[in-house]
Structure formats: C-alpha cells, structure tokens
LUMVO-634275 format. One record per atom (N, C-alpha, C): residue in three letters; atom name; x negated, y negated, z. Coordinates in nm, 3 decimals. Last residue first. Example, Ala and Ser with C-alpha at 12.3 -4.5 7.8 and 13.67 -1.06 7.14 Angstrom:
% LUMVO-634275
SITE    r   a        x        y        z
SITE  Ser   N   -1.285    0.225    0.708
SITE  Ser  CA   -1.367    0.106    0.714
SITE  Ser   C   -1.290   -0.003    0.787
SITE  Ala   N   -1.319    0.569    0.780
SITE  Ala  CA   -1.230    0.450    0.780
SITE  Ala   C   -1.320    0.330    0.780
***
This chain:
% LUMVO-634275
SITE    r   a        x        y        z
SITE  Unk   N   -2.268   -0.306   -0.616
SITE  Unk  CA   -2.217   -0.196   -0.630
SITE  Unk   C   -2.204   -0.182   -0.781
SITE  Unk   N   -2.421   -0.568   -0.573
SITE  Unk  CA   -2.439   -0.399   -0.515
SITE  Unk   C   -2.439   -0.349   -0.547
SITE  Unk   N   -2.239   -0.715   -0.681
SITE  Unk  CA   -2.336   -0.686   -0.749
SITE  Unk   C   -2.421   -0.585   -0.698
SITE  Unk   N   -2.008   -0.641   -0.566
SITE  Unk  CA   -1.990   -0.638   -0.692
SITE  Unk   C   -2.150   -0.626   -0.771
SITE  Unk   N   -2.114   -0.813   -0.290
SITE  Unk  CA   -2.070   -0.645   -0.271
SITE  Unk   C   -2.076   -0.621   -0.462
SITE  Unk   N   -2.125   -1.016   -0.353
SITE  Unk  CA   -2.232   -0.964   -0.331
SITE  Unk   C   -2.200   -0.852   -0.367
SITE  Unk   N   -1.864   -1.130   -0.420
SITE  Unk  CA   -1.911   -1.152   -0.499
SITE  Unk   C   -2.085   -1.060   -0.510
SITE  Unk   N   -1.783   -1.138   -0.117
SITE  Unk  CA   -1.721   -1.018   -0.195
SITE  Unk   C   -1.825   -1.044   -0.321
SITE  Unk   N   -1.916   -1.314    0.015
SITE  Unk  CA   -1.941   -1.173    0.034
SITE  Unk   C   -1.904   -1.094   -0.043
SITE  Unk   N   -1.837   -1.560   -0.117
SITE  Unk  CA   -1.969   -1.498   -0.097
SITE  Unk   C   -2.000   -1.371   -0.089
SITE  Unk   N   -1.555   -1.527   -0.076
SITE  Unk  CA   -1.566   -1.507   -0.161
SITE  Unk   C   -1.732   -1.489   -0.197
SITE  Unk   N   -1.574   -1.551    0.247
SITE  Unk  CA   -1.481   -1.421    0.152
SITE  Unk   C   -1.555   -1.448   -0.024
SITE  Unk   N   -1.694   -1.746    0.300
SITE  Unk  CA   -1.795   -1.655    0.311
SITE  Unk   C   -1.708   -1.530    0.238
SITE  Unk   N   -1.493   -1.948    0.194
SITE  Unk  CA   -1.583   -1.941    0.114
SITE  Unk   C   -1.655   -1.808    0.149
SITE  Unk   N   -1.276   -1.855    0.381
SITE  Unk  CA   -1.245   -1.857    0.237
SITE  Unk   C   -1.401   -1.869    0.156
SITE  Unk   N   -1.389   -1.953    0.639
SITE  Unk  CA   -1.361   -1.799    0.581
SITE  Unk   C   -1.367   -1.835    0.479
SITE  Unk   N   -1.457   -2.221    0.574
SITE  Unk  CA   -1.552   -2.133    0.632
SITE  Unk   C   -1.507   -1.997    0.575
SITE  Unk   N   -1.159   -2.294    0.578
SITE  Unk  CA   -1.242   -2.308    0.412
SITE  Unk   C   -1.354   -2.225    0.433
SITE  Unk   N   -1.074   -2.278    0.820
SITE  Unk  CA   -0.992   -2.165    0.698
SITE  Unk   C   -1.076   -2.171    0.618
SITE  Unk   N   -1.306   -2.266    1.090
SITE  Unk  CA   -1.205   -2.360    1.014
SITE  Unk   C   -1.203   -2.216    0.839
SITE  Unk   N   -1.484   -2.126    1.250
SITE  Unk  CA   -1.363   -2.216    1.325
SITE  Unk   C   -1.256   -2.285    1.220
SITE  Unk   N   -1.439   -1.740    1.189
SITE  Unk  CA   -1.501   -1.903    1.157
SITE  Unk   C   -1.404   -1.981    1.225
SITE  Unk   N   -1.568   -1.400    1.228
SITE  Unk  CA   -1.499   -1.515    1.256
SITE  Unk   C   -1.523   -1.670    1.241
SITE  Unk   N   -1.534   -1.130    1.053
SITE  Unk  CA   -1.662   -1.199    1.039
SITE  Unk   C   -1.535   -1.323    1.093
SITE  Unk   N   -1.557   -0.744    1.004
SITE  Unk  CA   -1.533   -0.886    1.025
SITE  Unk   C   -1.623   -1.005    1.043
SITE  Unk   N   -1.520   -0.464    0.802
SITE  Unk  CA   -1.626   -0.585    0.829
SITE  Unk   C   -1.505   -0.692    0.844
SITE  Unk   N   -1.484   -0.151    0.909
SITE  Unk  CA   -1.440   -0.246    0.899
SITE  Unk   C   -1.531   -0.369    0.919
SITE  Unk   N   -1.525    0.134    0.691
SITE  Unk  CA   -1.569    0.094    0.800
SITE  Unk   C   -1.491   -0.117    0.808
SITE  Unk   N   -1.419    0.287    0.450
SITE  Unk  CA   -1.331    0.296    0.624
SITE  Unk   C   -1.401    0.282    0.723
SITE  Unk   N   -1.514    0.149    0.233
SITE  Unk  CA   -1.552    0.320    0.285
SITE  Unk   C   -1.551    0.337    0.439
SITE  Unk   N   -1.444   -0.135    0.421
SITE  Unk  CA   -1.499   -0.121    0.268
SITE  Unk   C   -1.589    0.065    0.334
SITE  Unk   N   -1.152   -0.385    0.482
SITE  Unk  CA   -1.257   -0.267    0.522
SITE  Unk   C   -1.309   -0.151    0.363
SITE  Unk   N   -1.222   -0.696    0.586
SITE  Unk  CA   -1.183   -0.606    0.491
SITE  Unk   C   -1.234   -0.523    0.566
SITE  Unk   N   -1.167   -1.010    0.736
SITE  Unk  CA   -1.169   -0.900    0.757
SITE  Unk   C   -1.147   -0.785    0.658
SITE  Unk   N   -1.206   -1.311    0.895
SITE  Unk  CA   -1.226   -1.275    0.731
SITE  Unk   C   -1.253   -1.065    0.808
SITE  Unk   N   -1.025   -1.539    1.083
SITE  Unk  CA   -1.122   -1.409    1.062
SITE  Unk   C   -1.101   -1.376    0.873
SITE  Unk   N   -0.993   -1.853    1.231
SITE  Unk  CA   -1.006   -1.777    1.127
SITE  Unk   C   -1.095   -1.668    1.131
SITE  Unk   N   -0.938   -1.906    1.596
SITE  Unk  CA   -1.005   -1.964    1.503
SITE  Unk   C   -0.938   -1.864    1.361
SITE  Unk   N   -0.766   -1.840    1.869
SITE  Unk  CA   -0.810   -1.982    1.752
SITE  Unk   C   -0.905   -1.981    1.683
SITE  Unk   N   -0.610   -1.587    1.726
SITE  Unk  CA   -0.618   -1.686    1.825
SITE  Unk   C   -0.613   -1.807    1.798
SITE  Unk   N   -0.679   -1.555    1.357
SITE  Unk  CA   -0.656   -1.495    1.471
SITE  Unk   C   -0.675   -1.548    1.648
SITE  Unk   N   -0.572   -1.616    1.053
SITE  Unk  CA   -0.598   -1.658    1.173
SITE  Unk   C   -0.566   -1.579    1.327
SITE  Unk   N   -0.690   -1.408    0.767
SITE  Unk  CA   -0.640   -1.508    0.847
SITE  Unk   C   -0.660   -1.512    0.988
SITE  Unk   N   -0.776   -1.285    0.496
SITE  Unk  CA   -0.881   -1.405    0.610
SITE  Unk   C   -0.701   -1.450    0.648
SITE  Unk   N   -0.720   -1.065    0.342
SITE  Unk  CA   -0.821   -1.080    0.380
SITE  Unk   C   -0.850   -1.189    0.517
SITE  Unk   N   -0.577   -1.283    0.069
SITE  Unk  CA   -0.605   -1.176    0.119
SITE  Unk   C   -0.750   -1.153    0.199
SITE  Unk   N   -0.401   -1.566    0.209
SITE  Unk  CA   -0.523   -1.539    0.123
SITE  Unk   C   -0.572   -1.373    0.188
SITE  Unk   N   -0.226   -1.720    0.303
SITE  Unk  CA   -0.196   -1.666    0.173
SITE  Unk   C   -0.315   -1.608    0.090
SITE  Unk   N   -0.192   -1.778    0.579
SITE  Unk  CA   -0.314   -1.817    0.477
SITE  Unk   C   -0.284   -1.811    0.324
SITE  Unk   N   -0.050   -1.630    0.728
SITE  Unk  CA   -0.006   -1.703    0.641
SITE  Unk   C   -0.103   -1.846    0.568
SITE  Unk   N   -0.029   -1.246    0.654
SITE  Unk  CA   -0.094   -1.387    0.736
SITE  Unk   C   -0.059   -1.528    0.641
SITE  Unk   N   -0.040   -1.043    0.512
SITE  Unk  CA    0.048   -1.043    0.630
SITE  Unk   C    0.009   -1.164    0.713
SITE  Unk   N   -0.139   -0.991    0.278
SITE  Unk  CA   -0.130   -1.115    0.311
SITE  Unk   C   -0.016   -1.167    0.394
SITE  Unk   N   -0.344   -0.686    0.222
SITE  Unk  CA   -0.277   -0.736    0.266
SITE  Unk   C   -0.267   -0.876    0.293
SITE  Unk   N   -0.563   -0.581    0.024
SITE  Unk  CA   -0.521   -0.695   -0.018
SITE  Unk   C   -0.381   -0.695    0.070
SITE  Unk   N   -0.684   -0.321    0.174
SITE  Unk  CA   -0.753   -0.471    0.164
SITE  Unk   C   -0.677   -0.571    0.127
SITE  Unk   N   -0.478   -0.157    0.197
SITE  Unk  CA   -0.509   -0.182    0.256
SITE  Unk   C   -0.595   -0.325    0.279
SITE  Unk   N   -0.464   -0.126   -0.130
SITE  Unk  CA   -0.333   -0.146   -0.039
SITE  Unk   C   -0.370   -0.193    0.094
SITE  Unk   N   -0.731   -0.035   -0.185
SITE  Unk  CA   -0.640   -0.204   -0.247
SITE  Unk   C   -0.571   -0.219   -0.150
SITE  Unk   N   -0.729    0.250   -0.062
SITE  Unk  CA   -0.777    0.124   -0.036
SITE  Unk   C   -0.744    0.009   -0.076
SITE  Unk   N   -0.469    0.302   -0.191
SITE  Unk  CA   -0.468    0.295   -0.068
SITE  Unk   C   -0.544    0.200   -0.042
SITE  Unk   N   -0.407    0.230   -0.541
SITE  Unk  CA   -0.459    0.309   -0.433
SITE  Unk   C   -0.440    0.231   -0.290
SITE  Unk   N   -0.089    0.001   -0.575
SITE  Unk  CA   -0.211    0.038   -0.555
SITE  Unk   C   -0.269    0.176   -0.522
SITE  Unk   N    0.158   -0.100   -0.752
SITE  Unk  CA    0.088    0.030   -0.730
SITE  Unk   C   -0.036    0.058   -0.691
SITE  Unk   N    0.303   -0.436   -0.654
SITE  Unk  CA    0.249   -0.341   -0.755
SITE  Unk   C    0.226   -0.155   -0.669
SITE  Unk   N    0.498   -0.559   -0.503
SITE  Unk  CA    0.419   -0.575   -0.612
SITE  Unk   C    0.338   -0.509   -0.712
SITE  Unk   N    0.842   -0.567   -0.430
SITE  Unk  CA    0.735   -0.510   -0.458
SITE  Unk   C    0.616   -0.549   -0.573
SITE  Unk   N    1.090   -0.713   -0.263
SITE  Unk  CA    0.953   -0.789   -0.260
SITE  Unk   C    0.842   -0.646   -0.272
SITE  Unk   N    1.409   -0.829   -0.375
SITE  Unk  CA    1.260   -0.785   -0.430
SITE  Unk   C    1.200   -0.833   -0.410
SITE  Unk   N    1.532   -0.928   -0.034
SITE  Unk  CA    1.527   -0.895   -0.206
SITE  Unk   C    1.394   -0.814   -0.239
SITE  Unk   N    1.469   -0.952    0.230
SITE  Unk  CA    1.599   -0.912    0.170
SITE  Unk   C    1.614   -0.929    0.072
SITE  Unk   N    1.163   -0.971    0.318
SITE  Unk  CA    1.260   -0.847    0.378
SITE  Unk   C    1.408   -0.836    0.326
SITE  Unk   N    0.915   -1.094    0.297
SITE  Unk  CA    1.021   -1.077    0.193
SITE  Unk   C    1.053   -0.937    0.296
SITE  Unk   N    0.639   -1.003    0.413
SITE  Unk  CA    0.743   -1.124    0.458
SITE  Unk   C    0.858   -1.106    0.400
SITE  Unk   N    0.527   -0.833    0.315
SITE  Unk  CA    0.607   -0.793    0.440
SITE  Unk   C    0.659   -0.873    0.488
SITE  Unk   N    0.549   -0.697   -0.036
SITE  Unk  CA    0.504   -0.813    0.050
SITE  Unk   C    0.570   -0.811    0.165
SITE  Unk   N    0.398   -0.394   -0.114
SITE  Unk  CA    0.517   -0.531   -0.105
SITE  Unk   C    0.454   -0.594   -0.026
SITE  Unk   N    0.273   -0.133   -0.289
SITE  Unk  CA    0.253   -0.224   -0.231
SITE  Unk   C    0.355   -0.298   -0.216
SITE  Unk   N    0.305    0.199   -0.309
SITE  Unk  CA    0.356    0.156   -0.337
SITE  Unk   C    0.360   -0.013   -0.248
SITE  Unk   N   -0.025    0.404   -0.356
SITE  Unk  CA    0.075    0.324   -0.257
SITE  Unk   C    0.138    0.229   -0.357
SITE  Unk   N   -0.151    0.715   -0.403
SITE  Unk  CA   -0.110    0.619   -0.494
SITE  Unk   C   -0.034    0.555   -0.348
SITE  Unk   N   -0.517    0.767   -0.262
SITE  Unk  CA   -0.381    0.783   -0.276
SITE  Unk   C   -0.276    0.677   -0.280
SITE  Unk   N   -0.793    0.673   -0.204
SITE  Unk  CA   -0.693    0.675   -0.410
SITE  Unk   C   -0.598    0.708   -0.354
SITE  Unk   N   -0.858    0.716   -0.022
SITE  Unk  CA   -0.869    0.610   -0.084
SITE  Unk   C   -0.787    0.591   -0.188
SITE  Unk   N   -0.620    0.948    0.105
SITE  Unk  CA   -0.720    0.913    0.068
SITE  Unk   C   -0.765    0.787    0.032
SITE  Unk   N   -0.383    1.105    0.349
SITE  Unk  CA   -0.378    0.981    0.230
SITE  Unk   C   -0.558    0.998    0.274
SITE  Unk   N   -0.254    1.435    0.254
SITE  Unk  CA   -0.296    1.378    0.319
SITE  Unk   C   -0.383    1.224    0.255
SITE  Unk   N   -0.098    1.563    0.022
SITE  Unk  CA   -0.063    1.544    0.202
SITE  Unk   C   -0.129    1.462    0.269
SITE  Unk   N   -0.095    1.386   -0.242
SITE  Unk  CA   -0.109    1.466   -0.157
SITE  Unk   C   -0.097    1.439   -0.019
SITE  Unk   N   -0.238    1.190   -0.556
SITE  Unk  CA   -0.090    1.243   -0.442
SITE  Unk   C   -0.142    1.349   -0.361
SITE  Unk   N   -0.419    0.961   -0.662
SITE  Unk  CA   -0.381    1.070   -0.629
SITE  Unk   C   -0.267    1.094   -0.543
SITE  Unk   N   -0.532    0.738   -0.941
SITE  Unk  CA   -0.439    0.753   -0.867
SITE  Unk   C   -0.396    0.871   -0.799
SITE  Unk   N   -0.879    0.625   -1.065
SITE  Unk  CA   -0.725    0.728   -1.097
SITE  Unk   C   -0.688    0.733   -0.943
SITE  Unk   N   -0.881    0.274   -1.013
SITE  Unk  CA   -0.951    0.423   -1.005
SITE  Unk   C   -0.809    0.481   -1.000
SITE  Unk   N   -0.881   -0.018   -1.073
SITE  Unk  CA   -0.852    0.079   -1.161
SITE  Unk   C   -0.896    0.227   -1.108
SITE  Unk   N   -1.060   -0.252   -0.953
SITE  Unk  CA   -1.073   -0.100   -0.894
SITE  Unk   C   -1.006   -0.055   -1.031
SITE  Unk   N   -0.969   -0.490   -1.035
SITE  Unk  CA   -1.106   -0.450   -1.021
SITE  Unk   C   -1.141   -0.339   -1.030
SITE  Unk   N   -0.705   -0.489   -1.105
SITE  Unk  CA   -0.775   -0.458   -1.226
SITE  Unk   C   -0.926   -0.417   -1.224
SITE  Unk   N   -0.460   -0.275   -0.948
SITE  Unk  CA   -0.561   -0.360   -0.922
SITE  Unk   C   -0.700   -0.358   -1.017
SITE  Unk   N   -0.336   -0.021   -1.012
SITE  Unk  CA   -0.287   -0.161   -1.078
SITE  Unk   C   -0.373   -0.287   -1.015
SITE  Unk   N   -0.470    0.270   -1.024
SITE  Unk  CA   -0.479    0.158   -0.944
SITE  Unk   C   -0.488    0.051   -1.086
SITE  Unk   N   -0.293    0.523   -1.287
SITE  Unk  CA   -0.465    0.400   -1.199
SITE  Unk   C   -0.382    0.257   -1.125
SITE  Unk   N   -0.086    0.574   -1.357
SITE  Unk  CA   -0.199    0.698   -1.354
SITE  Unk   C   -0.290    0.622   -1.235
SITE  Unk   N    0.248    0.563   -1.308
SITE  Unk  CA    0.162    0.496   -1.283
SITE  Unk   C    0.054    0.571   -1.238
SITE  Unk   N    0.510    0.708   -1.279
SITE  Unk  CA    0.418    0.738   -1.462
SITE  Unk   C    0.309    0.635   -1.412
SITE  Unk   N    0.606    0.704   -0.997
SITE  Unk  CA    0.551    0.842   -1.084
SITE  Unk   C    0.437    0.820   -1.179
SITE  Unk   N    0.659    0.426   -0.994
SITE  Unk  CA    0.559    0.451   -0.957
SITE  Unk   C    0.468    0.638   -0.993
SITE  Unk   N    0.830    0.391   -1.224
SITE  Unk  CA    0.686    0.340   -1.213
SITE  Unk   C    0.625    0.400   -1.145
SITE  Unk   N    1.009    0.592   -1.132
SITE  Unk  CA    0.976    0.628   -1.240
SITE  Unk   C    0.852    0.533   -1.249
SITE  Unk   N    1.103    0.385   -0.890
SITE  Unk  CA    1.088    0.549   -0.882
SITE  Unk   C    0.972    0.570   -1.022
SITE  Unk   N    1.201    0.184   -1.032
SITE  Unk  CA    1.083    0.204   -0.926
SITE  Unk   C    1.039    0.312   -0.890
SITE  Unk   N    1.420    0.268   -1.133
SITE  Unk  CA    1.338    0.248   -1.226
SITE  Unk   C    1.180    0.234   -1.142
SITE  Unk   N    1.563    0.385   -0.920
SITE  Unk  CA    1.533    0.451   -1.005
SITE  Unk   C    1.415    0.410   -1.098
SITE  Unk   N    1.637    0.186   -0.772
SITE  Unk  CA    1.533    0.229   -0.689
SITE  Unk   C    1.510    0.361   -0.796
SITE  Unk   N    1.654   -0.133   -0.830
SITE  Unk  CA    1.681   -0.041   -0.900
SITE  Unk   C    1.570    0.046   -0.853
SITE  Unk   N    1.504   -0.375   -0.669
SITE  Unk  CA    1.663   -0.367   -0.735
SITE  Unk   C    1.723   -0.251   -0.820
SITE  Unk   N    1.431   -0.296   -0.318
SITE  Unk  CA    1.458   -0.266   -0.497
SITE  Unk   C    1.562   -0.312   -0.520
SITE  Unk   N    1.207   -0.353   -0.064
SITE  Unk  CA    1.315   -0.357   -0.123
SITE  Unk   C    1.353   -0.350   -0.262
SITE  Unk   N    1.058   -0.169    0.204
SITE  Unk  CA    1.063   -0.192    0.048
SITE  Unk   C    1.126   -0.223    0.055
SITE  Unk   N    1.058   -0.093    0.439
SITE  Unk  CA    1.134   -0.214    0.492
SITE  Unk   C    1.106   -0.267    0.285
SITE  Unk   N    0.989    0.170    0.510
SITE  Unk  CA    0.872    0.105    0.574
SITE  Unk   C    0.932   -0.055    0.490
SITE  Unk   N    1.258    0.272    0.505
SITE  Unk  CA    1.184    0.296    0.585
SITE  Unk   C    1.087    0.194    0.588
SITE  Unk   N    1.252    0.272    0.167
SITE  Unk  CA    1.320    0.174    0.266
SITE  Unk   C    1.297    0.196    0.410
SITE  Unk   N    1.000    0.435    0.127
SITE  Unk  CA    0.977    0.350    0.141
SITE  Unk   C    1.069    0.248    0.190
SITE  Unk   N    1.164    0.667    0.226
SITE  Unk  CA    1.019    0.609    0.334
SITE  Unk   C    1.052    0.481    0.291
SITE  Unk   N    1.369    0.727    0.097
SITE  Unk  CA    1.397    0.711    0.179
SITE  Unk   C    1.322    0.643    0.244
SITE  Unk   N    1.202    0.763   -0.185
SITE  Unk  CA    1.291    0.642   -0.157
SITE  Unk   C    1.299    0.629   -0.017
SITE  Unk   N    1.088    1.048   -0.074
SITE  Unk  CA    1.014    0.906   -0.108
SITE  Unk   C    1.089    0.747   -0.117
SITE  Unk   N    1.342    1.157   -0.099
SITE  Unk  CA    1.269    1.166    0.021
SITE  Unk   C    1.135    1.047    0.047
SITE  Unk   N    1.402    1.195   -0.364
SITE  Unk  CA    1.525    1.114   -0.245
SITE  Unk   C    1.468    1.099   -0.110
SITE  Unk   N    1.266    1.315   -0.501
SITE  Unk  CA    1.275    1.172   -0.517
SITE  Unk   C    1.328    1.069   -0.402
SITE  Unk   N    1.218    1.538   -0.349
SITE  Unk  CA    1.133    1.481   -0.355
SITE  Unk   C    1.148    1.293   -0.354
SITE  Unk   N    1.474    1.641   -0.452
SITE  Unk  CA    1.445    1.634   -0.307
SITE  Unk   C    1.346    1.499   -0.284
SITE  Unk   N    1.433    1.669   -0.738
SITE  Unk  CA    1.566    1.557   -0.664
SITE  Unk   C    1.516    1.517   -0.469
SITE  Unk   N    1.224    1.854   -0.738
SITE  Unk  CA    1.213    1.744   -0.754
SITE  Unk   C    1.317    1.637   -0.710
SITE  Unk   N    1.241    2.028   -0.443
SITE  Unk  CA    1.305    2.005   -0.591
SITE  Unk   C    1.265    1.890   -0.644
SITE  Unk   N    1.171    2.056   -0.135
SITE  Unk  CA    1.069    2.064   -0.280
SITE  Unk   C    1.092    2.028   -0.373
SITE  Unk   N    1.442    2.005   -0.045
SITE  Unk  CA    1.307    1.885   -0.032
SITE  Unk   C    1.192    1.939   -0.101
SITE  Unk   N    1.514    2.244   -0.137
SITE  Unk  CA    1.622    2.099   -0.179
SITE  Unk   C    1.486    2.017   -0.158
SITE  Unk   N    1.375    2.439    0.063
SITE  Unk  CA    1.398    2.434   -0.063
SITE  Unk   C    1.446    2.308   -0.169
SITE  Unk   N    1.497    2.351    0.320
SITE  Unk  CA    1.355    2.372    0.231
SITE  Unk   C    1.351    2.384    0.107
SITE  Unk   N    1.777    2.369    0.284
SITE  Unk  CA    1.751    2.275    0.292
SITE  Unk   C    1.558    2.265    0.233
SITE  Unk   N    1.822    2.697    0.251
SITE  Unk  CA    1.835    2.592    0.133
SITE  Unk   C    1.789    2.460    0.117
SITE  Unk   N    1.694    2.764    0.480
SITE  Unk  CA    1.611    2.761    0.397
SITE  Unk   C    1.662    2.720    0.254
SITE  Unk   N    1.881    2.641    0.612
SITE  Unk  CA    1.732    2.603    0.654
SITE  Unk   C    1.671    2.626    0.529
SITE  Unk   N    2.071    2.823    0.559
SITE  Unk  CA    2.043    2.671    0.545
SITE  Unk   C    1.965    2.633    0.559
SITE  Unk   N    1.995    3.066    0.630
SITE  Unk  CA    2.035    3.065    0.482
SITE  Unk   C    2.058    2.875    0.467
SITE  Unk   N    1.994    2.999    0.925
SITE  Unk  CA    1.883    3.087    0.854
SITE  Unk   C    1.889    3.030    0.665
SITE  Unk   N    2.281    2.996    0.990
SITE  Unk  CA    2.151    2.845    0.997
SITE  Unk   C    2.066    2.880    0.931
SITE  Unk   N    2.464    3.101    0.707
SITE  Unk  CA    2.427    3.102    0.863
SITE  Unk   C    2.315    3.020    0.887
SITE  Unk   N    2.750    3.000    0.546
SITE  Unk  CA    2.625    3.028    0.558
SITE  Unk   C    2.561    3.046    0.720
SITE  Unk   N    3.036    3.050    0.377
SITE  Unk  CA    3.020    3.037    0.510
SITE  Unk   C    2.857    3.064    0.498
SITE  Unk   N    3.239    2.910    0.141
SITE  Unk  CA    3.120    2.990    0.157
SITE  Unk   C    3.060    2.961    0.295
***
C-alpha cells in the first residue's frame, strides 16, 4: 500500500490521539526526563487510575491537560537513582515541585547553596527563601514555617 506524506501525516495524527498513542507517548517523556520502571505498563495504569494527589497533606483532585497547573497529575522520582526503580509516587505539580530532594540534605526543601543552607518552597508560584549558616537553622525554620502556613490556611 503506497501512501502519500499527506495520508501519513495524518495517520500519524491520528495514532498519537489513540489511546495506544497516548500511552506510548507519555512513557516515552517520562524515560526522557530519566524515570525508571520495572514494568512500564503497570506504571502506566497507576498513574491513569490515580484520582488525588498521593501526598496525604494536599490530596487535591488530580488534572490532565495541555497546559500544567497546580493539580496537574506528575509522575514523581528520585533524580539521584538513575539505573533502577526510582519512582515515588503521583503527585500534583505543586507537591512535585515542593518536595524535591535534589540535594543532599535529604530534606525536602532546604539544601545547600554556596556556603551556607537555603530553605526554599514555592507556595501559589511565588517563591519563599530564606538562608542559614548551619543545616539545623534551616531544618528548624522549615518546620516553623510550614507548621504556620497549616494554621493559616
């Protein structure tokens, strides 16, 4: 069957709507952005049937679409782990964003920047920092601050 670019193009459009498309196009990112699975089917299917942010504070329903929101669903890992399973959960975006531990503090939020410790979240996509000379300084005003925000909010 001989096709012309026209009649491919638009099979290929078509194929990346299908759901198969879909699936195979989301796998692709996330090995792209360096995920790793042991079964990129059954990860698949979590993250589909996953309604709410797997972060127990937040829990807010989970959205899809073109363009990312607070709630839009993310598939979280850890960015040190680069050659086995390193996914943790399903966050919204914001989680995804706040509870990075791309630092080796191991503490979401506060690590070291130059010389000293930063404590850094960002809360309705404004960013609060806050710098200390020693790790326990952050670690405690992290947990001061966050403990405020809760009763704020």
């Amino acid at each position: 069957m001989v096709q012309t670019s026209e009649e491919r193009a638009a099979y290929v459009r078509e194929y990346h709507q299908s759901p198969a498309g879909k699936k195979r196009g989301k796998i692709k990112n996330w090995k792209k952005y360096g995920i790793v699975s042991n079964d990129w089917n059954a990860t698949y299917e979590k993250f589909m049937n996953t309604l709410n942010c797997e972060n127990l504070q937040c829990n807010v329903l989970l959205t899809t679409g073109r363009y990312i929101t607070a709630t839009t669903k993310c598939l979280d890992h850890d960015h040190s782990i680069i050659n086995e399973y390193n996914i943790r959960a399903v966050l919204c975006h914001s989680c995804n964003v706040n509870d990075r531990t791309d630092n080796t503090s191991g503490v979401p939020n506060v690590s070291m920047k130059g010389n000293y410790w930063r404590y850094q979240r960002i809360i309705n996509g404004v960013a609060h920092r806050r710098g200390f000379k020693t790790f326990e300084e952050a670690c405690a005003y992290k947990t001061e601050y966050e403990l405020s925000l809760r009763i704020t909010n």
